[in-house]
C-alpha positions as a LaTeX table, in Angstrom:
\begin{tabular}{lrrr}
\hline
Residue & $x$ (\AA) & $y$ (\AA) & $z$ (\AA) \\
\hline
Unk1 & 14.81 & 34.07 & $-59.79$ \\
Unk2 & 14.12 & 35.42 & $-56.60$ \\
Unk3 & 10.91 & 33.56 & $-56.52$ \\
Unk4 & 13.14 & 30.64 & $-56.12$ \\
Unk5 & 15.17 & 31.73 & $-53.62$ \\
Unk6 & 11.82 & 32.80 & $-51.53$ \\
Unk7 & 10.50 & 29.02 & $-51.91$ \\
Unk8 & 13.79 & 27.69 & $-50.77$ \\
Unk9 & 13.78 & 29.68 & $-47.66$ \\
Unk10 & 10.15 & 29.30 & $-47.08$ \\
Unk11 & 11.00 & 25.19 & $-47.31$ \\
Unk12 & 14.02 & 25.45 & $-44.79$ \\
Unk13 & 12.07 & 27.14 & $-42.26$ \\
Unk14 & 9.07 & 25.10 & $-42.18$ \\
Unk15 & 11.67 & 21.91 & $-42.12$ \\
Unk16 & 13.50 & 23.92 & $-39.18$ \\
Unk17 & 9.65 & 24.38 & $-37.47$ \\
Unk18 & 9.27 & 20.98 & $-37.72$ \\
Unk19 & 12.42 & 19.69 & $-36.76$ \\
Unk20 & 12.07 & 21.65 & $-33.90$ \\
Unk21 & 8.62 & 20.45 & $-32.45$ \\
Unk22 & 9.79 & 17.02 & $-33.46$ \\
Unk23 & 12.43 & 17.99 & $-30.62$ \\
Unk24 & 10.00 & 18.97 & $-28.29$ \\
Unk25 & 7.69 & 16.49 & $-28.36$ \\
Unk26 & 10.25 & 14.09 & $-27.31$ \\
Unk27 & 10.95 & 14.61 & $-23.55$ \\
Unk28 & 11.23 & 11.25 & $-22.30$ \\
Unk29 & 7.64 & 11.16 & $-20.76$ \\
Unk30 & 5.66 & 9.09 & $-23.47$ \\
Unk31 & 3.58 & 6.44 & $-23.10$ \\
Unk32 & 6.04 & 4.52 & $-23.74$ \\
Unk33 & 8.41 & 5.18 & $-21.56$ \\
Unk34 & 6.04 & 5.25 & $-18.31$ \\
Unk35 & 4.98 & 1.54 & $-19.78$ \\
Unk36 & 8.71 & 0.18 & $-19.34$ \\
Unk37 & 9.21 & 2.16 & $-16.27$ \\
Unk38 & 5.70 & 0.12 & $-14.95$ \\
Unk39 & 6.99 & $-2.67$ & $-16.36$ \\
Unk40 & 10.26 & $-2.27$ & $-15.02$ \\
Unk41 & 9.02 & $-1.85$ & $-11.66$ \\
Unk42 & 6.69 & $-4.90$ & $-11.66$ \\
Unk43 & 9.48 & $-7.33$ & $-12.50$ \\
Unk44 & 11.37 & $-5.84$ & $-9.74$ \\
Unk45 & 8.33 & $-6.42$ & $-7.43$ \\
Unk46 & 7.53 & $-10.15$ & $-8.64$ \\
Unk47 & 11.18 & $-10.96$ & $-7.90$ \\
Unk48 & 11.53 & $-10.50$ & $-4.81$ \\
Unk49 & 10.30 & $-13.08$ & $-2.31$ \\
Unk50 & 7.05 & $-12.72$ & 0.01 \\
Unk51 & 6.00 & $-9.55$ & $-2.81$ \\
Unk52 & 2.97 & $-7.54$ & $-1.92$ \\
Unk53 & 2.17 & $-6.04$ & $-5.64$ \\
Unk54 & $-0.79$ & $-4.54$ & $-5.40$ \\
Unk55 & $-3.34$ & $-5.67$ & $-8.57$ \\
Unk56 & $-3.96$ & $-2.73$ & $-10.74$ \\
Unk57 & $-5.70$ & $-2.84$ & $-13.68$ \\
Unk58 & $-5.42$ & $-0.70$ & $-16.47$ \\
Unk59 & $-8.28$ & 0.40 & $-18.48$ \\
Unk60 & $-8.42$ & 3.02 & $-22.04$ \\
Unk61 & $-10.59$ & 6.04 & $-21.09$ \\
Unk62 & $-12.45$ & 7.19 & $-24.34$ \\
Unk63 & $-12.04$ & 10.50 & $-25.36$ \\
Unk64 & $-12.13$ & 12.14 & $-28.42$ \\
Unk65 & $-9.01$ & 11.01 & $-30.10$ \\
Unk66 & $-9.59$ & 7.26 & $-29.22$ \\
Unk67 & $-13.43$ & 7.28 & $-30.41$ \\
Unk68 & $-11.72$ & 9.44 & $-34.03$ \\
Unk69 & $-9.13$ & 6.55 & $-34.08$ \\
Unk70 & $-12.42$ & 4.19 & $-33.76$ \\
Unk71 & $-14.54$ & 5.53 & $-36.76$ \\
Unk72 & $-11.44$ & 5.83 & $-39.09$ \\
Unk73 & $-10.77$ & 2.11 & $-37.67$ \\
Unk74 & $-14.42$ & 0.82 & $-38.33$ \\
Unk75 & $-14.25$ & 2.92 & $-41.72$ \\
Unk76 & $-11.12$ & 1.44 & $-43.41$ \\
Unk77 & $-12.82$ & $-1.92$ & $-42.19$ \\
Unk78 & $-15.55$ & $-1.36$ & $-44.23$ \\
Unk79 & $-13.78$ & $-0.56$ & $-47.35$ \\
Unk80 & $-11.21$ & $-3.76$ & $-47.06$ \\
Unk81 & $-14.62$ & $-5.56$ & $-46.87$ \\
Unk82 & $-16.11$ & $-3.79$ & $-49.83$ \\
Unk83 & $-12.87$ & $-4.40$ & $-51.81$ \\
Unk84 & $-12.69$ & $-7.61$ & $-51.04$ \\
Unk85 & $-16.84$ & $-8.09$ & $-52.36$ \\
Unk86 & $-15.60$ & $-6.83$ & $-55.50$ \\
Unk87 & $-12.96$ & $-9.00$ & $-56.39$ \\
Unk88 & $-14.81$ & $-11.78$ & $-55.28$ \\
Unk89 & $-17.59$ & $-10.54$ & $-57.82$ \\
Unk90 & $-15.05$ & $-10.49$ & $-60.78$ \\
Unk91 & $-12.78$ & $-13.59$ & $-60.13$ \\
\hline
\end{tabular}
């Protein structure tokens, strides 16, 4: 019985712990959020009349997460492909 009762806690405090960085992680200064205020700020810029917005161009710097995201990418690629050779093969 009081096995039970351990699991139970153990389960509300890792929900709590996760709740909690769940809260953190949020604090209004994701990607998102500096996107619209960019975005916000160029249709402010390409309103007004005789605008000077400077051209800026954005560009993805690869780093370790982005080239990971790349090989899992190019990896579930390859099996869609392979799947697809198969039921090709047996229709």
């Amino acid at each position: 019985m009081w096995w039970i009762i351990k699991y139970i806690l153990l389960f509300i405090l890792i929900l709590i712990v996760f709740i909690f960085g769940i809260n953190i992680s949020n604090i209004n200064v994701s990607q998102n959020k500096l996107l619209q205020d960019d975005l916000k700020y160029f249709e402010e810029e390409i309103q007004s009349p005789n605008n000077d917005y400077p051209k800026e161009s954005y560009v993805i710097n690869k780093n370790a997460v982005s080239k990971i995201a790349d090989k899992i990418d190019r990896t579930i690629n390859k099996i869609i492909e392979k799947a697809k050779d198969i039921i090709k093969t047996k229709v």
